[in-house]
Backbone as CSV, one residue per row, in Angstrom:
resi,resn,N_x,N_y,N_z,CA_x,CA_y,CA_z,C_x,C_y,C_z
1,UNK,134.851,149.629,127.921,133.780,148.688,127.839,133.345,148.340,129.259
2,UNK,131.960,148.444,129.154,131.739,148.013,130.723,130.585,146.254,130.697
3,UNK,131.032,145.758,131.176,130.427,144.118,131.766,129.832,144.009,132.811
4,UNK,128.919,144.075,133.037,128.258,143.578,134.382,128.187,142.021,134.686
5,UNK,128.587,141.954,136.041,128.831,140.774,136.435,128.098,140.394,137.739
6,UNK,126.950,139.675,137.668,126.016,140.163,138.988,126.859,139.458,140.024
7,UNK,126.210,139.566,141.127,126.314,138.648,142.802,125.905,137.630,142.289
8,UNK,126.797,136.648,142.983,126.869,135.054,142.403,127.062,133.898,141.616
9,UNK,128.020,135.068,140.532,128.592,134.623,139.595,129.923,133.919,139.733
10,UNK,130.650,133.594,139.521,131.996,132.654,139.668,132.694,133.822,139.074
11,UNK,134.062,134.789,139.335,135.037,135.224,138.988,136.001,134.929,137.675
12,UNK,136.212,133.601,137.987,137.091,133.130,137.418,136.949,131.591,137.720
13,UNK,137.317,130.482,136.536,137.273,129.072,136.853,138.383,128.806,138.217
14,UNK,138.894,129.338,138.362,140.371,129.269,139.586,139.786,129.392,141.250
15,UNK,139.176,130.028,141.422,138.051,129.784,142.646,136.941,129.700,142.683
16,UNK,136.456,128.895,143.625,134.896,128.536,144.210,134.265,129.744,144.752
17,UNK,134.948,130.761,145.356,134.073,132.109,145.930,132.991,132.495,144.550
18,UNK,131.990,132.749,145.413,131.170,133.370,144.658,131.399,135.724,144.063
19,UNK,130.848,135.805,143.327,131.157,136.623,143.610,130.228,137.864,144.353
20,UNK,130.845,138.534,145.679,129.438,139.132,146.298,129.849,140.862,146.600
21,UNK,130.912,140.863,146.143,131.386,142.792,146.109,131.520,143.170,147.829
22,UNK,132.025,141.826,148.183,132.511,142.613,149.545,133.772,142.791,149.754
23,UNK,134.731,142.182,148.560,136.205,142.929,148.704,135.985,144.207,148.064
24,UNK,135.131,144.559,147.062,135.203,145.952,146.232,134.151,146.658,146.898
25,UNK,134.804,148.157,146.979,133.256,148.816,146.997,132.481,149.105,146.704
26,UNK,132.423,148.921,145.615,131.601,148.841,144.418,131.863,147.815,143.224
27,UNK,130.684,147.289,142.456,131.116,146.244,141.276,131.951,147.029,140.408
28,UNK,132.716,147.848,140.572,133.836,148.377,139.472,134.927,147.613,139.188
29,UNK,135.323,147.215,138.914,136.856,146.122,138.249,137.470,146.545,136.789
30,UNK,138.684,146.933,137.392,139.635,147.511,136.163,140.250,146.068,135.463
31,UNK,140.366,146.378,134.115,141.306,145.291,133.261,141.925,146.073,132.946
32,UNK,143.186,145.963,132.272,144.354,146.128,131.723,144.752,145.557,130.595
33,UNK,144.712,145.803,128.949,145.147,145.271,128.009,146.611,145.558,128.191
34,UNK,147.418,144.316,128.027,148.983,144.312,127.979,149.610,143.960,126.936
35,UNK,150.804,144.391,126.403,150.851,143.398,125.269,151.516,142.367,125.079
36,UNK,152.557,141.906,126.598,152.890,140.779,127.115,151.991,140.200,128.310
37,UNK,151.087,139.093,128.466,150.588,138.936,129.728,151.511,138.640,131.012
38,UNK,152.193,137.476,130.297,153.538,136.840,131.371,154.414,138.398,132.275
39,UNK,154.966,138.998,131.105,155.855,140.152,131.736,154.673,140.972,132.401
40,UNK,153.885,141.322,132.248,152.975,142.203,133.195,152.592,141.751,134.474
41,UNK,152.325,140.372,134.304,151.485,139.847,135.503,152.828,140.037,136.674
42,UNK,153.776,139.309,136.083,155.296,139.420,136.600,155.657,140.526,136.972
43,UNK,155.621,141.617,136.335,155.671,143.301,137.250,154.971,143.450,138.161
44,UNK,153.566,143.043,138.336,152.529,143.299,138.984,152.717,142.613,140.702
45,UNK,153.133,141.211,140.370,153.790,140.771,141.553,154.682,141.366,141.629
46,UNK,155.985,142.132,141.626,156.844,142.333,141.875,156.820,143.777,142.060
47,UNK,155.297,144.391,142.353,155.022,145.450,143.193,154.092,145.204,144.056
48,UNK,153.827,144.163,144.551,152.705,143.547,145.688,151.969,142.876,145.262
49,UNK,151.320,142.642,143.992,150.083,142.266,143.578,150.331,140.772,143.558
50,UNK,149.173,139.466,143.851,149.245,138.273,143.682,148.154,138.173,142.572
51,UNK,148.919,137.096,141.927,147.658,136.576,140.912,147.268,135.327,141.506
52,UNK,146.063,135.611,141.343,144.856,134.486,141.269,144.856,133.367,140.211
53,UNK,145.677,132.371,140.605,145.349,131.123,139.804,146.525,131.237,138.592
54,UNK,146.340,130.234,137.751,147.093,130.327,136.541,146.465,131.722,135.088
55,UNK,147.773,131.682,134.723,146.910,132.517,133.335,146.093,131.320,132.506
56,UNK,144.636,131.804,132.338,144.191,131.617,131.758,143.855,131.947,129.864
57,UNK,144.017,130.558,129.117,143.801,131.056,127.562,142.731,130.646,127.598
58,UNK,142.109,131.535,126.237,140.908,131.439,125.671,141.345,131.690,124.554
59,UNK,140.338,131.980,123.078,140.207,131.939,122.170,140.205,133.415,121.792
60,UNK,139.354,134.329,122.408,139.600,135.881,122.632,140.093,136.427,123.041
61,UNK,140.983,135.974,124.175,141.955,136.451,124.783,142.658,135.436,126.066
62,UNK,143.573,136.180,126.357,144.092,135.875,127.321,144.160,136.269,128.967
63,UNK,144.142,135.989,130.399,143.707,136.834,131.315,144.381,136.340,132.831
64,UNK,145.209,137.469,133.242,145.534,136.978,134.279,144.868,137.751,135.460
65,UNK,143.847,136.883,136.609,143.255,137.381,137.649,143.896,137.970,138.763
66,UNK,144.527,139.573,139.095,144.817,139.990,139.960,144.704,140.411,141.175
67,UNK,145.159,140.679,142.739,144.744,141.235,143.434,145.961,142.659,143.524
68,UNK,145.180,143.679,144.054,146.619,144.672,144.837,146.926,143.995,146.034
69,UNK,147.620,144.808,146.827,147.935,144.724,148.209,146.876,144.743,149.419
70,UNK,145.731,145.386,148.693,144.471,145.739,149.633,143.542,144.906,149.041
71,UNK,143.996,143.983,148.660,142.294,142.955,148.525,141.581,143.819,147.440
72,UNK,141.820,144.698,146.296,140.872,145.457,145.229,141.486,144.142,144.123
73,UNK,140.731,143.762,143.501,141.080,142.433,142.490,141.277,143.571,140.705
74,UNK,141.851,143.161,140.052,141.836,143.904,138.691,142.246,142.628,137.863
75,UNK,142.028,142.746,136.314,142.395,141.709,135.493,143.222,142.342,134.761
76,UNK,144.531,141.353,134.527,145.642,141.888,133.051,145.192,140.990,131.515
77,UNK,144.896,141.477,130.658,144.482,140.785,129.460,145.599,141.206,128.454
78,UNK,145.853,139.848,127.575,146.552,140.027,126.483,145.844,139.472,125.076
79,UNK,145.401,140.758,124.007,143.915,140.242,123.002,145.083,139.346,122.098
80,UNK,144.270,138.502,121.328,145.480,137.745,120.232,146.038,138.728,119.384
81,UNK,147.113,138.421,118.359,147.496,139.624,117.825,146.860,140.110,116.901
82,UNK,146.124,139.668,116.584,144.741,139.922,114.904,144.148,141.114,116.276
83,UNK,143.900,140.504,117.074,142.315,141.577,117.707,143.372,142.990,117.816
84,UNK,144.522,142.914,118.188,145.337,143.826,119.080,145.637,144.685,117.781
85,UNK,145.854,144.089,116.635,145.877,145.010,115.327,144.983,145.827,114.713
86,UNK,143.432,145.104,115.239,142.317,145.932,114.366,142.059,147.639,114.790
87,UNK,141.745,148.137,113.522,141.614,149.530,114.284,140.568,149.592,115.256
C-alpha cells in the first residue's frame, strides 16, 4: 500500500518537525506489520534503531515510529487481531 504524505505534514503526534524529506531521499518510508509491536520495536533497538516517542494506539492499529542508525525513519505496526485475521 502506498500513502502519500506531502511536505509539511506532522509525522507523528510525538514531534513538532515538520515533515520535509531531508532525512530521506526520497518520500519512500517502509512499515513493517509485526505481530508483537512491543517485542519488535524492542529488537529493533537492540540492533541500533531508536524509536520515536511512545507506541502509539489507535483504533486500526497500532504504531511504533522508528529510526535506523542513519537517520532513514521506518514504522513497526501491529493491525488488531480481527484485521490481522482477514483474508
Amino acid at each position: 500500500m502506498l500513502i502519500v504524505s506531502p511536505p509539511g505534514t506532522r509525522p507523528s503526534t510525538a514531534v513538532t518537525a515538520l515533515r520535509d524529506y531531508g532525512r530521506h531521499w526520497t518520500p519512500v518510508h517502509l512499515d513493517f506489520v509485526v505481530p508483537d509491536l512491543a517485542a519488535a520495536a524492542k529488537r529493533a533497538r537492540a540492533a541500533g534503531a531508536t524509536q520515536e516517542g511512545r507506541i502509539e494506539v489507535r483504533a486500526w492499529n497500532s504504531i511504533a515510529y522508528m529510526t535506523d542508525p542513519w537517520g532513514n525513519g521506518f514504522d513497526l505496526i501491529e493491525l488488531p487481531a480481527k484485521a490481522a485475521s482477514a483474508p
